[in-house]
N, CA, C and O atoms as a GROMACS GRO file, in nm:
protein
  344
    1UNK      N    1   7.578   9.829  11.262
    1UNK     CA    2   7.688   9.874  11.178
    1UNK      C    3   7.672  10.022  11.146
    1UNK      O    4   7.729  10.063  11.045
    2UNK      N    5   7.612  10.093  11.208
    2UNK     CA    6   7.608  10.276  11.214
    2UNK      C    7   7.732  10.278  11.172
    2UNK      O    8   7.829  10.215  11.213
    3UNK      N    9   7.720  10.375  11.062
    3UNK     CA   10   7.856  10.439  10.985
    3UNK      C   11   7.891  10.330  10.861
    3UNK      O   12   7.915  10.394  10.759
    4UNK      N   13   7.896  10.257  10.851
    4UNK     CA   14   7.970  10.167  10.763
    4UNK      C   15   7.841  10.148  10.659
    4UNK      O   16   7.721  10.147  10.684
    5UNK      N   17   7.902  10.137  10.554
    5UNK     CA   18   7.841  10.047  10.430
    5UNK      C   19   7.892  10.014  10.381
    5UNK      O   20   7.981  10.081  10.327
    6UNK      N   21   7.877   9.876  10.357
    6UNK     CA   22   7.936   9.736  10.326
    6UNK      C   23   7.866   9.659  10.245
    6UNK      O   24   7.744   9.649  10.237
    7UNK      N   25   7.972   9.588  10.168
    7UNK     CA   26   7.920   9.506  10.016
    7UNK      C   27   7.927   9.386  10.082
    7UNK      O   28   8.012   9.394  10.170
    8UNK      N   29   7.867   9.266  10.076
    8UNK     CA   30   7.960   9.149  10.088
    8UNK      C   31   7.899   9.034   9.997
    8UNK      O   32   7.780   9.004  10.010
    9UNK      N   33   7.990   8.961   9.892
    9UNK     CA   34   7.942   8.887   9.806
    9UNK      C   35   8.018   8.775   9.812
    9UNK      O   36   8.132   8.780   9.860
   10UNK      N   37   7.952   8.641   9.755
   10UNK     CA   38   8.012   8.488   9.725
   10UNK      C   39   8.016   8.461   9.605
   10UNK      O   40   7.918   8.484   9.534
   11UNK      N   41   8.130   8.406   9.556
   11UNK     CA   42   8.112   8.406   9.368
   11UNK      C   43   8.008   8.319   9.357
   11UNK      O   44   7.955   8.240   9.435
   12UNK      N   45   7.988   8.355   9.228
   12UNK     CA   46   7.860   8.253   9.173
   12UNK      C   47   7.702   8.353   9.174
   12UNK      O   48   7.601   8.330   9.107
   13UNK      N   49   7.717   8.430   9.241
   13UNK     CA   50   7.611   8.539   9.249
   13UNK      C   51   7.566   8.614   9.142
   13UNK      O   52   7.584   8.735   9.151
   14UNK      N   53   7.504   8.565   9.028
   14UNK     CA   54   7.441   8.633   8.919
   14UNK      C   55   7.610   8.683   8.852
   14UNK      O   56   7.635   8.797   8.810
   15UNK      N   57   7.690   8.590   8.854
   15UNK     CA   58   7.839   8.600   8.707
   15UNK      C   59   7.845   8.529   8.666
   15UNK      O   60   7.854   8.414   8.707
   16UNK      N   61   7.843   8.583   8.542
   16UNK     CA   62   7.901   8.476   8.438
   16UNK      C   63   8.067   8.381   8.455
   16UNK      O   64   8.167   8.412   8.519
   17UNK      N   65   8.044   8.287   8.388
   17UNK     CA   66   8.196   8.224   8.382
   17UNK      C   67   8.312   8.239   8.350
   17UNK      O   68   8.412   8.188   8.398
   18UNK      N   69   8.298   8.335   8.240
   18UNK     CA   70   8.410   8.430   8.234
   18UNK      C   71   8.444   8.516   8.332
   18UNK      O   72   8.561   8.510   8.371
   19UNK      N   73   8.365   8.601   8.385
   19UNK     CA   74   8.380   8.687   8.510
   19UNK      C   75   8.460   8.578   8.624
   19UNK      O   76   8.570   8.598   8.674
   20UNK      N   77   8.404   8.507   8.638
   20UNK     CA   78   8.450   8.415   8.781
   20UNK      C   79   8.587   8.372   8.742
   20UNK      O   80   8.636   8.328   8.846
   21UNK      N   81   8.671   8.363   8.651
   21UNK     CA   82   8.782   8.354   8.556
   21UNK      C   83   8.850   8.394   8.546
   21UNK      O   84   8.962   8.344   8.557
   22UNK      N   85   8.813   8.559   8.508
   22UNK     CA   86   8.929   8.623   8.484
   22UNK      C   87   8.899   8.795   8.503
   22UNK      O   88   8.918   8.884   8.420
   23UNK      N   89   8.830   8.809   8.682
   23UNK     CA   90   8.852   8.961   8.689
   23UNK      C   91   8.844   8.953   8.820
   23UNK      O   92   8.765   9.014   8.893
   24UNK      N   93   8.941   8.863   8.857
   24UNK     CA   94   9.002   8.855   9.013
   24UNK      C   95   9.107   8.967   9.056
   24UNK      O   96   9.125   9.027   9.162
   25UNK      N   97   9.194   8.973   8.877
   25UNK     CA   98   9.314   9.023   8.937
   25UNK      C   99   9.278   9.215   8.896
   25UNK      O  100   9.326   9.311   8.957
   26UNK      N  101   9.212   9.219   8.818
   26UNK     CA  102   9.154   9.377   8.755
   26UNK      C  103   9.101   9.433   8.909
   26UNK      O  104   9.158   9.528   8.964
   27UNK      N  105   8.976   9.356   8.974
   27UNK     CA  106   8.955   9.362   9.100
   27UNK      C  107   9.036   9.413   9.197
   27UNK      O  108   9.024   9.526   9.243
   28UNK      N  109   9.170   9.281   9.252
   28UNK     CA  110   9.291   9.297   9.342
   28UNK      C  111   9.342   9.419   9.322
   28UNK      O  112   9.316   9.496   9.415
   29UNK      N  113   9.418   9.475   9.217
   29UNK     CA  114   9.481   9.592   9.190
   29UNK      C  115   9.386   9.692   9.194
   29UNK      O  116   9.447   9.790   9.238
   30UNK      N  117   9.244   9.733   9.169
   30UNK     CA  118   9.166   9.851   9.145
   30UNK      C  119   9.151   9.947   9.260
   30UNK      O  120   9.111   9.902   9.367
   31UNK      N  121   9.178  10.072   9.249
   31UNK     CA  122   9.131  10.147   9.399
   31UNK      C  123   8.994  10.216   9.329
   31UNK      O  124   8.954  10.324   9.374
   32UNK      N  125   8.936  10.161   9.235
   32UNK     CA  126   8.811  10.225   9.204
   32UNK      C  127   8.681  10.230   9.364
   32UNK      O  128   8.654  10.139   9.443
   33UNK      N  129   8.640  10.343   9.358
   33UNK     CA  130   8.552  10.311   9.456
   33UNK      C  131   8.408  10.283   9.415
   33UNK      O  132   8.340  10.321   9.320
   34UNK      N  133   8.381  10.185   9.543
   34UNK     CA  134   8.267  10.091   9.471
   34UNK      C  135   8.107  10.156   9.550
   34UNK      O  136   7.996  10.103   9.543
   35UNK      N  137   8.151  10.294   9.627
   35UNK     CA  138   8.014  10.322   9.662
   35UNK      C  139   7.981  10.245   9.794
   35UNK      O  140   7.892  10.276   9.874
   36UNK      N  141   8.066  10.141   9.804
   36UNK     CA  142   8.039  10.056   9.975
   36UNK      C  143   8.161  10.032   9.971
   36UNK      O  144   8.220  10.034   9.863
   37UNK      N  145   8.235  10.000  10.106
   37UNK     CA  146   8.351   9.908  10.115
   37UNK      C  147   8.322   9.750  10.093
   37UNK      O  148   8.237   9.698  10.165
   38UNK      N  149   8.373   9.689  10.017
   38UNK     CA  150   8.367   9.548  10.024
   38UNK      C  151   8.476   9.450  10.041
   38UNK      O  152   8.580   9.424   9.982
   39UNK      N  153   8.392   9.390  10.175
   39UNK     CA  154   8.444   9.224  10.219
   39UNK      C  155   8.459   9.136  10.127
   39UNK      O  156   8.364   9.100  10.058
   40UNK      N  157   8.568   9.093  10.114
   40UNK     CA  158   8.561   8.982  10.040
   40UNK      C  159   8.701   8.858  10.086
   40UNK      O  160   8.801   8.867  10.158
   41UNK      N  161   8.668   8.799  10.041
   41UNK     CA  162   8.758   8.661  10.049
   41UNK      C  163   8.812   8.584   9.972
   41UNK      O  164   8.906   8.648   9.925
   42UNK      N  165   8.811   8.440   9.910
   42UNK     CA  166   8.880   8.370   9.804
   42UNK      C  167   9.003   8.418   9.735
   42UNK      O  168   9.024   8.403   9.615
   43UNK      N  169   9.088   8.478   9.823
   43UNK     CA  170   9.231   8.508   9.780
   43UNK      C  171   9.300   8.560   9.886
   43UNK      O  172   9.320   8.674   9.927
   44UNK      N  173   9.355   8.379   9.942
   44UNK     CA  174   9.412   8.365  10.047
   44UNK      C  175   9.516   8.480  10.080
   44UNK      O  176   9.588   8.498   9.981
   45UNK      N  177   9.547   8.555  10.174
   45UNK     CA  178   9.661   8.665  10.217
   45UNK      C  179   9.766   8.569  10.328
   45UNK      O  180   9.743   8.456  10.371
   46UNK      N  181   9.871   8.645  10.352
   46UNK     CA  182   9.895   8.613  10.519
   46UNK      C  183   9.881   8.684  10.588
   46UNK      O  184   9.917   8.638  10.696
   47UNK      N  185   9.846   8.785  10.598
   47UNK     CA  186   9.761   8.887  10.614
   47UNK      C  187   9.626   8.956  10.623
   47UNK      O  188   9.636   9.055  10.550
   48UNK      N  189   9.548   8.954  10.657
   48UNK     CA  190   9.443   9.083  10.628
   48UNK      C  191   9.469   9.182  10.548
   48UNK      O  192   9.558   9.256  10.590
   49UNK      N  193   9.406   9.220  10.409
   49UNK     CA  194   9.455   9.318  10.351
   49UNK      C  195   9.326   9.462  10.351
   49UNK      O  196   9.228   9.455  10.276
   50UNK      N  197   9.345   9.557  10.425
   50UNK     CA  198   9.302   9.691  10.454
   50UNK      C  199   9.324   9.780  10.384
   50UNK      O  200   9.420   9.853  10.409
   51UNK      N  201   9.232   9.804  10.257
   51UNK     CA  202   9.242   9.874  10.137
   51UNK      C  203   9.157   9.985  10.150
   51UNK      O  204   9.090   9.979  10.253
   52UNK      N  205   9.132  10.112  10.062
   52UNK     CA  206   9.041  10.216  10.079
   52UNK      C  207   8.903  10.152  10.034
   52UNK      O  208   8.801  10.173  10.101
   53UNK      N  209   8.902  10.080   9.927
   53UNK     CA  210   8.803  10.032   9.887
   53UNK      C  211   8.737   9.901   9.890
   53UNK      O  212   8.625   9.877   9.843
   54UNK      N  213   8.844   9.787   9.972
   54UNK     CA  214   8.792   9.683   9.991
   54UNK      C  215   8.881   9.618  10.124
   54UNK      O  216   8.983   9.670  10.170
   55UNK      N  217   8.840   9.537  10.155
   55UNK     CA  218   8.888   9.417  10.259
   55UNK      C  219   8.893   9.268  10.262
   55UNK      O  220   8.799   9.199  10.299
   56UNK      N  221   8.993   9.227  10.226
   56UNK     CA  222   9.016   9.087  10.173
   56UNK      C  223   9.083   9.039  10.360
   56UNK      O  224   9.188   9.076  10.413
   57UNK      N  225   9.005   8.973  10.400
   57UNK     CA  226   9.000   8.844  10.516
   57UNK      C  227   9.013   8.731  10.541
   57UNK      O  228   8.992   8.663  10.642
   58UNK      N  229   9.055   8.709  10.432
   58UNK     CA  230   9.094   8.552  10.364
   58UNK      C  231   9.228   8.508  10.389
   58UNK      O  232   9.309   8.535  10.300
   59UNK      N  233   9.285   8.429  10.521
   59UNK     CA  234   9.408   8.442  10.534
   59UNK      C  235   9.391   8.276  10.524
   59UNK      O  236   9.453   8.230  10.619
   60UNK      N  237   9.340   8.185  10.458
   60UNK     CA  238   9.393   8.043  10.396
   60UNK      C  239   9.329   7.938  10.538
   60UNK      O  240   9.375   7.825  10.549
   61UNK      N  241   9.260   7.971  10.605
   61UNK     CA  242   9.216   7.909  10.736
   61UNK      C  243   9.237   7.744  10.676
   61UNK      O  244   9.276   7.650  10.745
   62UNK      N  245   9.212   7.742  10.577
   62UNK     CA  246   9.176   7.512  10.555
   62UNK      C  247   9.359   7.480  10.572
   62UNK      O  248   9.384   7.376  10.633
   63UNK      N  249   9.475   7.559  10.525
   63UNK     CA  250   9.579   7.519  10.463
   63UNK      C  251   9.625   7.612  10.576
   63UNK      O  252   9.663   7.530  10.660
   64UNK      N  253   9.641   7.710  10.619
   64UNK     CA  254   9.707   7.804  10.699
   64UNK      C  255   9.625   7.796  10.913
   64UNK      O  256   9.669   7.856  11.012
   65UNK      N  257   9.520   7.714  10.905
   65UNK     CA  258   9.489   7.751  11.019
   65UNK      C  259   9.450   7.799  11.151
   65UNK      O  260   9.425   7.762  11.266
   66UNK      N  261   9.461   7.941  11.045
   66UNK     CA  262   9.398   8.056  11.087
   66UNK      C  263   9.308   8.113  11.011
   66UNK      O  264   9.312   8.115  10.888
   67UNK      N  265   9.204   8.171  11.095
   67UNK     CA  266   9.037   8.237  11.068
   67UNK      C  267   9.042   8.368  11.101
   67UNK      O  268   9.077   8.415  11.209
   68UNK      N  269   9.005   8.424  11.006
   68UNK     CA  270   8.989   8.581  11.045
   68UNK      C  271   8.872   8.642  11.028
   68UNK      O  272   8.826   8.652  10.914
   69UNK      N  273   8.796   8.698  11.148
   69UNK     CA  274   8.729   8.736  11.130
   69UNK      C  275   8.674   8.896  11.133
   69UNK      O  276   8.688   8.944  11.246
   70UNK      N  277   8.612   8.990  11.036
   70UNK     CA  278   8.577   9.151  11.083
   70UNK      C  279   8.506   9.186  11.112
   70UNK      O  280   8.402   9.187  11.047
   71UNK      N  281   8.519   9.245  11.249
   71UNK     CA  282   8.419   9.284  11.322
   71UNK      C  283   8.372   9.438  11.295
   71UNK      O  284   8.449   9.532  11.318
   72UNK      N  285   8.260   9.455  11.253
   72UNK     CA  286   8.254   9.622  11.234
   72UNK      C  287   8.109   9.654  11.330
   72UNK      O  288   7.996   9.614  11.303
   73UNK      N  289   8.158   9.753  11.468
   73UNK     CA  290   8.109   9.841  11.507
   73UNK      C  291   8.104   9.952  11.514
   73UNK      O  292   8.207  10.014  11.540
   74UNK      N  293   7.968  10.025  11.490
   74UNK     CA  294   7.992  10.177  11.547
   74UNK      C  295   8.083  10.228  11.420
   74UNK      O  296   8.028  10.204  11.312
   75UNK      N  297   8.202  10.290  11.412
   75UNK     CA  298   8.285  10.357  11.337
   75UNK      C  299   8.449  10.282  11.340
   75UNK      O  300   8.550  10.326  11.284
   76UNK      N  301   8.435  10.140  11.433
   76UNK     CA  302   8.541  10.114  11.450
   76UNK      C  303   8.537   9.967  11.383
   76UNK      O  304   8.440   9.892  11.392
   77UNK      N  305   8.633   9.942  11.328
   77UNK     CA  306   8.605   9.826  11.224
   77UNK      C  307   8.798   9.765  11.352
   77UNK      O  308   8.898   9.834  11.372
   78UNK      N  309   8.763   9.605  11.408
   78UNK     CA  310   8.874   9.565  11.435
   78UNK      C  311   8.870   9.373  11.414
   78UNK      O  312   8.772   9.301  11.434
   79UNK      N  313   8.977   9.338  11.378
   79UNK     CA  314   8.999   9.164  11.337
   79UNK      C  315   9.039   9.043  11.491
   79UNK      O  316   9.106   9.028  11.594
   80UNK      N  317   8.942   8.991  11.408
   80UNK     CA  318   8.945   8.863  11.529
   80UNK      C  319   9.038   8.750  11.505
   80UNK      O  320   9.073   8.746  11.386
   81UNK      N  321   9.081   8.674  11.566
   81UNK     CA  322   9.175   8.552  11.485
   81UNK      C  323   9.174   8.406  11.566
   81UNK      O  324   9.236   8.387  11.671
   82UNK      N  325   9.099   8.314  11.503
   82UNK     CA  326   9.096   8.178  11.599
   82UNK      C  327   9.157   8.105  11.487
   82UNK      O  328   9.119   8.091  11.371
   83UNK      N  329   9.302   8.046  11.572
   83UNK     CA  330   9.403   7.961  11.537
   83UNK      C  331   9.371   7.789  11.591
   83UNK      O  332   9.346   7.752  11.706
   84UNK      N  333   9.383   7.701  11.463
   84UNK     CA  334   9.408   7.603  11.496
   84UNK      C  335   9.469   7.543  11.626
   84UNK      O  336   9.565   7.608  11.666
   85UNK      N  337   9.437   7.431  11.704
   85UNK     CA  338   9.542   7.407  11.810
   85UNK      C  339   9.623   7.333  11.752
   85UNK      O  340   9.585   7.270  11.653
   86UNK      N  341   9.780   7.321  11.809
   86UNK     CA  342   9.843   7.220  11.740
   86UNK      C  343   9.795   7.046  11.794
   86UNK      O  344   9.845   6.948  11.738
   0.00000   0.00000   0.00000
């Protein structure tokens, strides 16, 4: 991953219960920068969402079907996608 630095976390990781609660959406809206870009997930998109400061990859795969996955090489960060068959 030359060039990139990257956060990537699972809730439950040293937060409290309040945190896990209620700073999803302070999060979603923030362009604060966090010093790394961070991956994250648990808020399904239909989309991939490609932010300055974060990357939400979470496009609902259990309910929607589709898996997304980010691939980051080198300086080039690009998305993978394996779809359910019907």
């Amino acid at each position: 991953m030359s060039g990139w630095r990257c956060l990537g976390s699972s809730a439950g990781e040293a937060q409290s219960e309040q945190d896990l609660l209620w700073i999803r959406e302070p999060f979603l809206s923030s362009r604060a920068n966090y010093g790394k870009m961070v991956v994250h997930g648990h808020t399904p998109v239909l989309e991939p969402e490609m932010r300055e400061n974060r990357i939400n990859i979470d496009t609902g795969a259990c309910l929607s079907g589709r898996l997304t996955c980010l691939v980051l090489e080198a300086a080039e960060r690009r998305l993978l996608f394996a779809v359910k068959a019907p």
